[in-house]
N, C-alpha and C positions, 0 to 999 in steps of 0.2 A: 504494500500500500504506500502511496507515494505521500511525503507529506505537504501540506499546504504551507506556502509560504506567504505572509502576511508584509504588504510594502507598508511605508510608512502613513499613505495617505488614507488605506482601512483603516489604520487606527485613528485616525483624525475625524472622520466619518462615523466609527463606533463610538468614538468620545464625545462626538456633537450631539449622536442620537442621544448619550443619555441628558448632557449639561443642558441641551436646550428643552425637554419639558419641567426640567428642576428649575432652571431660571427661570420658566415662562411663569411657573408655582409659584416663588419666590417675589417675583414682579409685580402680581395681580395679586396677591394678599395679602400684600404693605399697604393696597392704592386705600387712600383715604374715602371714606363715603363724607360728600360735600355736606348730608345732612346732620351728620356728626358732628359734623363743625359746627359751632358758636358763631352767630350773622355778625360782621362785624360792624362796629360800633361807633358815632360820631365822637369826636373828643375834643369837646368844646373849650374846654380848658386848654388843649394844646392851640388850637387857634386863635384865641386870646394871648397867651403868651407869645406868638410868633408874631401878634398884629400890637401888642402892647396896648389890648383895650380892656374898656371896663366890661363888666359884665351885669346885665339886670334880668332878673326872673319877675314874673308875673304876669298879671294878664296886660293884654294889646289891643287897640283898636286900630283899624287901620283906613284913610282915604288916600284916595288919587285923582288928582284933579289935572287940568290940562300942564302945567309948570312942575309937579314934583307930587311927592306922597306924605303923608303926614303919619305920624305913627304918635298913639297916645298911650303911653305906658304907663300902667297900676295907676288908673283912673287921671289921667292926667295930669300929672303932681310931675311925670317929667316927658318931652316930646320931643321927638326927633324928626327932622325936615331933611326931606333927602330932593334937591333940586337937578330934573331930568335934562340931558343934553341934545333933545329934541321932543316933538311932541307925542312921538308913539309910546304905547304903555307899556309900563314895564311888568316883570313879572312879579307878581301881587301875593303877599300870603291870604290866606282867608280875612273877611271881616273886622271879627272880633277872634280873637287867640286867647283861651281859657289860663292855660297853660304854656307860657311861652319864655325862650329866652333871649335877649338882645347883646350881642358886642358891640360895641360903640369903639374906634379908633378911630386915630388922624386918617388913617388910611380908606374908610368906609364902614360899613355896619351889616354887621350879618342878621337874621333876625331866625330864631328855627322854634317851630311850634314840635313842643315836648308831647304832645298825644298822636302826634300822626309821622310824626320823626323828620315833617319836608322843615328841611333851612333854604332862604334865599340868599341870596350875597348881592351888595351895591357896592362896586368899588368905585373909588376915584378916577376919573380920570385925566392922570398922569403915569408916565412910566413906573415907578417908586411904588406907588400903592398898586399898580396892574403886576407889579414883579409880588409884591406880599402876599397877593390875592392867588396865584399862580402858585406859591407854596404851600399855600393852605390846603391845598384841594386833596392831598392824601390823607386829612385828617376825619374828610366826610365818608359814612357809608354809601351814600346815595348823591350822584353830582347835583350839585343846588344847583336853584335855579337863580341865573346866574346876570348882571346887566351892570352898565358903566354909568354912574352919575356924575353932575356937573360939580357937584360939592353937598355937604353934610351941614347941619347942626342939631346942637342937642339946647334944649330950652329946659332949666329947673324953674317949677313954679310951687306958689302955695297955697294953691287951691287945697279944696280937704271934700 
């Protein structure tokens, strides 16, 4: 009986046969199920500190009129005027916002309602605050809705 000689490249060929359905095993039962995962999370705190603003919680009213938007925060006691750089609308939170929080910087002003988790962002426009705006945006789960204003203010009052 003669015996078989084995060249180098069957062994290469019986060593794939086995490595490649151990790897394909090893591959597919590491892979992550996405719903395992924890959604991730806006961190409004981190966009505050990279925009250097303040930060206000509570409720929000909101108009927009042909010149800019008015925002009247925790019953009006302090308002923010955000003046538009043409006359098309921008994009609006709801109404009234139960639950809301607002950033205020030099740079512009985020606004994000805490029950439905939508933020909008008004940045300035100028280069400076459109570059801070542009870093922030890895902080949000979901891309805010997003628009360029002509400029900002915040008005404290003493109403009650």
């Amino acid at each position: 009986m003669k015996q078989l000689k084995i060249v180098p490249a069957d062994r290469l060929y019986r060593l794939a046969g086995w490595l490649l359905p151990v790897l394909t095993l090893v591959i597919f039962s590491c892979k992550k199920n996405n719903l395992d995962m924890p959604p991730k999370q806006t961190d409004l705190n981190a966009v505050s500190n990279v925009l250097h603003g303040e930060v206000y919680t509570g409720p929000v009213e909101a108009y927009q009129e042909d010149d800019g938007i008015v925002f009247g925060f925790n019953n009006w006691k302090t308002i923010f005027i955000l003046e538009k750089l043409n006359p098309d609308p921008l994009p609006i939170c709801a109404v009234n916002i139960e639950r809301a929080k607002i950033i205020y910087s030099e740079s512009g002003i985020i606004v994000h309602n805490e029950a439905t988790k939508e933020t909008w962002t008004y940045a300035n426009n100028d280069g400076q605050s459109q570059q801070k705006f542009e870093k922030i945006k890895k902080y949000f789960a979901n891309d805010p809705g997003q628009a360029l204003i002509f400029g900002h203010t915040k008005i404290s009052t003493n109403w009650k």
